[in-house]
N, C-alpha and C positions, 0 to 999 in steps of 0.2 A: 033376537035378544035385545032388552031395551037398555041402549046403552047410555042412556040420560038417567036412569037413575043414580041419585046422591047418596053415597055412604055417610051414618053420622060423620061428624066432626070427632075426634076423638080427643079428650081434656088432653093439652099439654102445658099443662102446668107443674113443675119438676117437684112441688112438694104434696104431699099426699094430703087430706082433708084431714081437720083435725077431728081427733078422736078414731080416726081409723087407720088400721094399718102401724102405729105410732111402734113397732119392735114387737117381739114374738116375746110368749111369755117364758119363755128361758130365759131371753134378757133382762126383763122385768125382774126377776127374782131376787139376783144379788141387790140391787139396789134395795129393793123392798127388806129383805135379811138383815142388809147395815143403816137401812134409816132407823129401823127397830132395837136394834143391836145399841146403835148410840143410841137411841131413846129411854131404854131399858136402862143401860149405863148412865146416863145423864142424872136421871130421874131417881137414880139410887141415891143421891149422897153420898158424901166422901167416905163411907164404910165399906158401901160397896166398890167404889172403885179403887180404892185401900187393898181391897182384896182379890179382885182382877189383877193389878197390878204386882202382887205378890204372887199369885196362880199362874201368872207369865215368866215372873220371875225364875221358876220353880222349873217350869217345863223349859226355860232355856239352859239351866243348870244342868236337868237329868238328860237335856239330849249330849250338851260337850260332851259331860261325864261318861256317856255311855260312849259316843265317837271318837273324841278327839284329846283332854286331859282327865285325869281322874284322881281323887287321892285318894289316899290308903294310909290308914292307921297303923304304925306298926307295933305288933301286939305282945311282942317279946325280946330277949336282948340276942337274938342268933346272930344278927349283924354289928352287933356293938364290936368297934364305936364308930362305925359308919354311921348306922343307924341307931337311933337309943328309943326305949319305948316309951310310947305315945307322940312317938316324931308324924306328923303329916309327909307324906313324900306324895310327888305328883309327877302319877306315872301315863307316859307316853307310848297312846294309843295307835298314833299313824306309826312309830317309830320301824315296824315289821311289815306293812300293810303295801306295799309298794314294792315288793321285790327285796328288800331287805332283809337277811334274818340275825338272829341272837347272835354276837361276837363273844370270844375270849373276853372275861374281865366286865362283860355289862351288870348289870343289877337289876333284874328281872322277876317282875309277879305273875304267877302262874297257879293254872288250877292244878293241885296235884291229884284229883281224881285216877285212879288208876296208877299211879308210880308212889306217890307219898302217902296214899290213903283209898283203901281199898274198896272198906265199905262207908260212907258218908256218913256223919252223924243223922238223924231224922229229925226234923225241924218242921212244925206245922204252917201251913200255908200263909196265915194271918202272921208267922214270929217271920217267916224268909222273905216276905216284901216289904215288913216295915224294915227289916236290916240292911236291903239291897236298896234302898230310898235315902235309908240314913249314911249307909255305908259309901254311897256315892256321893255324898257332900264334904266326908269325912268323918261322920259326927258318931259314928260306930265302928268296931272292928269289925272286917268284910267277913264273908264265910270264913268256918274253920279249914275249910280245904283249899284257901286261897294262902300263899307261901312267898316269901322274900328272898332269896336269896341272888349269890353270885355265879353266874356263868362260868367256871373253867376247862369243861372240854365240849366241842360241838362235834355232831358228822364225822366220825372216821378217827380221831383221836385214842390216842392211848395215855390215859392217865394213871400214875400210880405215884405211889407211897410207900417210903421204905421203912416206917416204921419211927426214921429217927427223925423227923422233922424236913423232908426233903422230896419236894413234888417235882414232876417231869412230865412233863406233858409232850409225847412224842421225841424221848430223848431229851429234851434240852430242860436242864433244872428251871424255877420260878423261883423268883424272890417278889414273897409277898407283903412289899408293905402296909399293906392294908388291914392286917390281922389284928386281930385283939392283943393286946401289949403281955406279953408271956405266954401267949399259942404260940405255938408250932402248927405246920401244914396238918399234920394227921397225927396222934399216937398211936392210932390202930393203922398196919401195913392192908393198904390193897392195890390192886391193880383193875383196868376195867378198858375195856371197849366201847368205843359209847358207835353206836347203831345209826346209822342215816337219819336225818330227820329228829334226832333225839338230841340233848342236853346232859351234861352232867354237872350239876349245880350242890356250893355249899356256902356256909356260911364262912360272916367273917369272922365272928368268934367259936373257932373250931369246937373248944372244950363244950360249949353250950347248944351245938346248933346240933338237928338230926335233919337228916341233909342225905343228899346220894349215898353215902357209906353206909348207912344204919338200913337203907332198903338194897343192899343187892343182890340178897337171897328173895328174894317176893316177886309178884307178877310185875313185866314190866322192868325191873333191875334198877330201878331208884333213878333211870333216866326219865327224862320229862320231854315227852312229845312236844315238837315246837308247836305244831299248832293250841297247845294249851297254855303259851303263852299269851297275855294279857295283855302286855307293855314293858319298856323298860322304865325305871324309874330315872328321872333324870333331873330334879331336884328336891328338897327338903323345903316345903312351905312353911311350915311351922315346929315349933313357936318360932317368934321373929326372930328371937338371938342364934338361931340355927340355920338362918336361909342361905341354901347353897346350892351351886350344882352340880351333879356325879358324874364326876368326869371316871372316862374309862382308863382303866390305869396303865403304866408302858411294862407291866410286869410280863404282860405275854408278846408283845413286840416281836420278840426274836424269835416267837415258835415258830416250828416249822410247819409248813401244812402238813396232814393226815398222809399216810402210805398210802398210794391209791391200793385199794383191795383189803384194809386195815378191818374197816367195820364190818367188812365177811368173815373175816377170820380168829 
């Protein structure tokens, strides 16, 4: 073996020759994407980026809306005078999302598909996305099957009504100051079980709202699956002489929790 042969020298020079090697072309890309991107933009004029700027605007809007706040038109007087129509209310999306669910006394929007409304009205594809677009900014009434009302019995409760004015929610009377000023809790007597996982929700202006009473002969029994809740509502955005926030009220304080084995039987 001839061991005086000389292997090349091998370049050690730490940076590579220019024009070769300079990044792979996946690297290359995004750069090349946003020099263009801004070129594109630049080279518009203020109309176009008028309108970038509003299209950004827009899609940071529909994502809150859809995640985090949302408002809601309210489209009739069931909650008066909580609510009064065409009030904005901005309703909160994390507020269940964590382990938390619906309380005694919240103010909650919910799809009532299936408890309040059986068969959906039919709505063409072009009318339900400009409404779901406008309705998330506020500037429409949301679907018809989307409902405001108040929480007062959750899981395992027994609600009833005796007819003269006088709810008891697991025994213990309510006094509701919240009602519309010459309601009474109910003038129709009922009584009701509300089921695991379920809601029994009404308005604050009893004489006017159709609310769990008026469904609990139908499928479902006019309770409202929690999971169809939306959020609770937790303030009044507009108009500005109404801004407020909904506070939960101390009407149900003293209930007692559900009988364990209530909502079975």
């Amino acid at each position: 073996m001839d061991t005086d042969v000389q292997l090349p020298e091998r370049d050690r020079s730490p940076d590579p020759v220019p024009g070769e090697g300079g990044g792979s072309r996946s690297s290359r890309f995004p750069q090349r994407f946003l020099r263009r991107a801004w070129g594109w933009l630049a080279g518009g004029g203020p109309l176009r980026r008028t309108g970038v700027l509003l299209a950004g605007c827009l899609v940071c809007v529909m994502l809150v809306s859809s995640y985090v706040v949302q408002p809601f038109v309210i489209p009739s007087g069931s909650m008066e005078n909580t609510l009064r129509v065409g009030d904005r209310v901005l309703v909160n999306k994390l507020a269940y999302r964590f382990g938390e669910e619906p309380r005694r006394g919240d103010v909650v929007v919910f799809d009532g598909t299936g408890s309040f409304v059986q068969d959906p009205p039919s709505e063409n594809a072009v009318t339900a996305l400009v409404r779901k677009a406008a309705s998330s900014v506020g500037l429409m009434e949301p679907s018809p099957t989307f409902y405001v009302k108040r929480v007062v019995g959750v899981g395992g409760d027994r609600v009833v009504c005796d007819g003269r004015g006088r709810l008891t929610v697991n025994g213990r009377a309510v006094t509701e100051d919240y009602l519309f000023p010459g309601d009474t809790a109910s003038r129709v007597p009922f009584q009701a079980v509300v089921p695991e996982g379920r809601l029994w929700v009404m308005g604050d202006h009893r004489s006017a709202s159709s609310d769990s009473r008026d469904h609990l002969g139908e499928p479902g029994g006019g309770m409202v699956p929690v999971d169809r809740v939306v959020g609770r509502a937790d303030w009044i955005g507009w108009p500005f002489g109404r801004w407020t926030s909904l506070e939960r009220p101390a009407a149900f304080a003293d209930v007692p929790g559900p009988r364990p084995g209530a909502a079975h039987g």
